[in-house]
N, C-alpha and C positions, 0 to 999 in steps of 0.2 A: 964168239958172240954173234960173228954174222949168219954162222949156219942154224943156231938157237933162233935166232929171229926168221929165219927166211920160214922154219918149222911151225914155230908158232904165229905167223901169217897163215900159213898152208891150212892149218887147223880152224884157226878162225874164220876164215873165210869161206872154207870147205870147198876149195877148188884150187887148183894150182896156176891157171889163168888170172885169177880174178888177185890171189895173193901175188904173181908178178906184177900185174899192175900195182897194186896198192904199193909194191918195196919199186916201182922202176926198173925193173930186170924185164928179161927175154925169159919165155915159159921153158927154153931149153939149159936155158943160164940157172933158173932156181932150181929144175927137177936135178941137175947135176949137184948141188949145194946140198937138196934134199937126201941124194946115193951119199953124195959125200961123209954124210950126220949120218946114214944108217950104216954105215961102213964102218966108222968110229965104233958104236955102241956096237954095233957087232947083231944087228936084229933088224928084221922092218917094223919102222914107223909109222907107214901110215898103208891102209886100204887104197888102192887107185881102183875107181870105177867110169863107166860115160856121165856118172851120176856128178863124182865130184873126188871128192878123197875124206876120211876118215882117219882118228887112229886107231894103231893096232893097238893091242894089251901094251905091249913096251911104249907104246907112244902117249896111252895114257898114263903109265906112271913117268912118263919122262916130264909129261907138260906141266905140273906147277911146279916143276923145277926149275924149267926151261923159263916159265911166266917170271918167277920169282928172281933168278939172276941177272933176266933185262932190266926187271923193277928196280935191284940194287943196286945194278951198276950205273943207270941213268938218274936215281935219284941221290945216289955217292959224288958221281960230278956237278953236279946242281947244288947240292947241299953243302960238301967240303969246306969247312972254315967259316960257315954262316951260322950260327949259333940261334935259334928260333925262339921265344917265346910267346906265350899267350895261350888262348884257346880257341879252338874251331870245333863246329859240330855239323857234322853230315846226315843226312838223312840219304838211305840207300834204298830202294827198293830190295825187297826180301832176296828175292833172285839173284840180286850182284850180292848180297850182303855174305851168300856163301859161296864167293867164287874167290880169285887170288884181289880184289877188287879191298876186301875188309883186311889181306896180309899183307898189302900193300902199304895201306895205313898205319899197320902198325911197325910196318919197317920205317918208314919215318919219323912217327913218332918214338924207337928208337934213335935213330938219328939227330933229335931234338928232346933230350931230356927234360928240357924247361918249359917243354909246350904238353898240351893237354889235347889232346882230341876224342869227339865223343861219336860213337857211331849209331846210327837210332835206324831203327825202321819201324814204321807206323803207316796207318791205313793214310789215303791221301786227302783228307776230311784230316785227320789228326801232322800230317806232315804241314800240311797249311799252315795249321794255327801255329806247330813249333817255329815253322819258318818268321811268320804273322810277330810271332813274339820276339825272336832276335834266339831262340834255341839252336837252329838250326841257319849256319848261314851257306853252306852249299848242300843242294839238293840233285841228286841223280836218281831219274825216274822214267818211267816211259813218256814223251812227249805230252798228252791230251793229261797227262794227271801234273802235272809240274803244276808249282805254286806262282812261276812269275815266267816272263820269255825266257827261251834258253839261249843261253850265249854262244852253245855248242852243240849240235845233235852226233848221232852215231847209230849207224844200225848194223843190229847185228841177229845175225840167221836161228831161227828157231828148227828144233829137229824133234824126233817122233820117239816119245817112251811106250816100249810095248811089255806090259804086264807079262809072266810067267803063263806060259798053255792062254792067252789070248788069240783068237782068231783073227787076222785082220781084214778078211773077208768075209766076217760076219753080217749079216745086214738084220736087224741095223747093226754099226756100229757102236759099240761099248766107250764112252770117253771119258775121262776125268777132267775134271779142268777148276780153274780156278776161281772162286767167287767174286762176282761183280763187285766192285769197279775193276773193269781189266779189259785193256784195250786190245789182245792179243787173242783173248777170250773167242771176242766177236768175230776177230780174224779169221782164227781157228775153225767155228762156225761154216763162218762163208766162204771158206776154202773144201772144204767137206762138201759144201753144195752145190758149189760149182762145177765139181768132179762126178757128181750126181752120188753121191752116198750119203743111204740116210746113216742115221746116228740118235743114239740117244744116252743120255745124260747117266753115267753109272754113277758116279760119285764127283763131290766140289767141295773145295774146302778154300779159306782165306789163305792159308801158309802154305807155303815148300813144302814142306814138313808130310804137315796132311794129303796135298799131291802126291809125293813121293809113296809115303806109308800105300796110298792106294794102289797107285802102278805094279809096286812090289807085292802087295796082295791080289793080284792079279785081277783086278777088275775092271781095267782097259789101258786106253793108250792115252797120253799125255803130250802136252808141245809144252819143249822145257827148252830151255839156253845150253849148250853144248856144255858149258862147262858144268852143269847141275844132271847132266844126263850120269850112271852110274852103266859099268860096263856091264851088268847083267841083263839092262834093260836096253840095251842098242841091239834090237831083232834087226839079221840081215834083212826079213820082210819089210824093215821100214819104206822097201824101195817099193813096194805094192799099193802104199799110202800115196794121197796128191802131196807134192811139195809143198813145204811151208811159208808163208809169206814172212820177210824179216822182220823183229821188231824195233820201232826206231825208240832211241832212251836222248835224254836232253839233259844239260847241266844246268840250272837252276843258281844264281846266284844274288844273297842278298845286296842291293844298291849301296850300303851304309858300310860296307866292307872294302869296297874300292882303296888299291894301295898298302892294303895290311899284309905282311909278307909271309905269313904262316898261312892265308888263307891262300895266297897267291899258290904257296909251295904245295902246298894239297890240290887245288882243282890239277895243276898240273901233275901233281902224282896221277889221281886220277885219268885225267886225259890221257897219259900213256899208258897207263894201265889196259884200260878198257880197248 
């Protein structure tokens, strides 16, 4: 379990530095933990660069294995002999909704056959009102779109999808990105211009979905969440891109909910999860 987690720190963080801090270890204490996991499986896990670290092919199908066995084995001791019910409804941003973030959920809601949980993602105009109405009473979302203060933030590192035969020293640059309102959007923007690259708009869409479809049809590059990036579209060139700034996500929780023990046990799924 310790070396599954030391791994999926390393990932997350995308830098072996930055994940010693975050577990308390010495950066020579985890990259030994990191040999250690790759010694086990028999393969490297992860890319090392001055840039940061990455996974490899094996690291990618290791990791929502690796995500998933932390999730059950921290929500199996939490949960054991506490028997849940009720209903909760979460509202996700699109983004976590297809990450280990929604199979987290549902491993609980295994765990608690008598409870109900509902998973929604909606524009943040529509996340409001479910909130508004009592539909949705935790909300994880990028900061500037949450419905109420967050009780918790977290930021976590955006990376570069590069379409199939994209140039990335095109000028302008070819981008995809995702339709307003999107705070990471503007990021993305002004991070391109600061680096002095022009750019111009190939294709936008509201959903993953429609991001993704674009990237894959090759008509630019994208800033996605590590976990939504697809190994086709991780071009070594990403390293010719300016870095991306994180994006921070906040938890969201309705006041009227305080005390209920099903909701309690989900933001904390949550919380570890992410």
């Amino acid at each position: 379990m310790a070396l599954l987690r030391s791994f999926v720190t390393a990932v997350r963080a995308g830098s072996i530095s930055r994940a010693a801090t975050a577990l308390g270890h010495t950066q020579p204490a985890l990259s030994q933990q990191l040999r250690k996991l790759e010694g086990i499986v028999g393969r490297p896990l992860l890319h090392r660069s001055s840039s940061g670290v990455r996974p490899t092919r094996a690291g990618e199908e290791l990791l929502p294995y690796a995500e998933r066995i932390l999730s059950l084995s921290a929500q199996a001791l939490t949960e054991a002999g506490r028997a849940l019910t009720g209903r909760c409804g979460v509202g996700l941003l699109e983004d976590l909704a297809a990450t280990q973030l929604a199979q987290a959920l549902a491993d609980l809601a295994g765990l608690h056959p008598g409870a109900t949980l509902e998973v929604l993602t909606f524009t943040s105009a529509a996340m409001r009102q479910a909130y508004d109405a009592g539909r949705v009473q935790l909300v994880l979302d990028e900061v500037p779109y949450l419905p109420a203060p967050p009780r918790w933030t977290v930021r976590r590192p955006l990376v570069w999808a590069i379409g199939p035969g994209v140039d990335v020293a095109a000028d302008p640059l070819p981008v995809v990105l995702f339709s307003d309102p999107c705070f990471w959007r503007t990021a993305v923007l002004e991070t391109l211009e600061r680096a002095g690259r022009r750019w111009r708009v190939a294709f936008e869409s509201n959903s993953l979905l429609g991001v993704l479809a674009a990237v894959r049809a090759g008509l630019g590059v994208a800033a996605l969440m590590p976990a939504n990036l697809e190994p086709a579209l991780a071009g070594h060139d990403a390293d010719a891109l300016p870095t991306l700034p994180d994006a921070e996500l906040g938890l969201a929780r309705h006041p009227r909910t305080e005390g209920d023990q099903l909701i309690d046990a989900v933001e904390t799924a949550l919380r570890r999860t992410i």
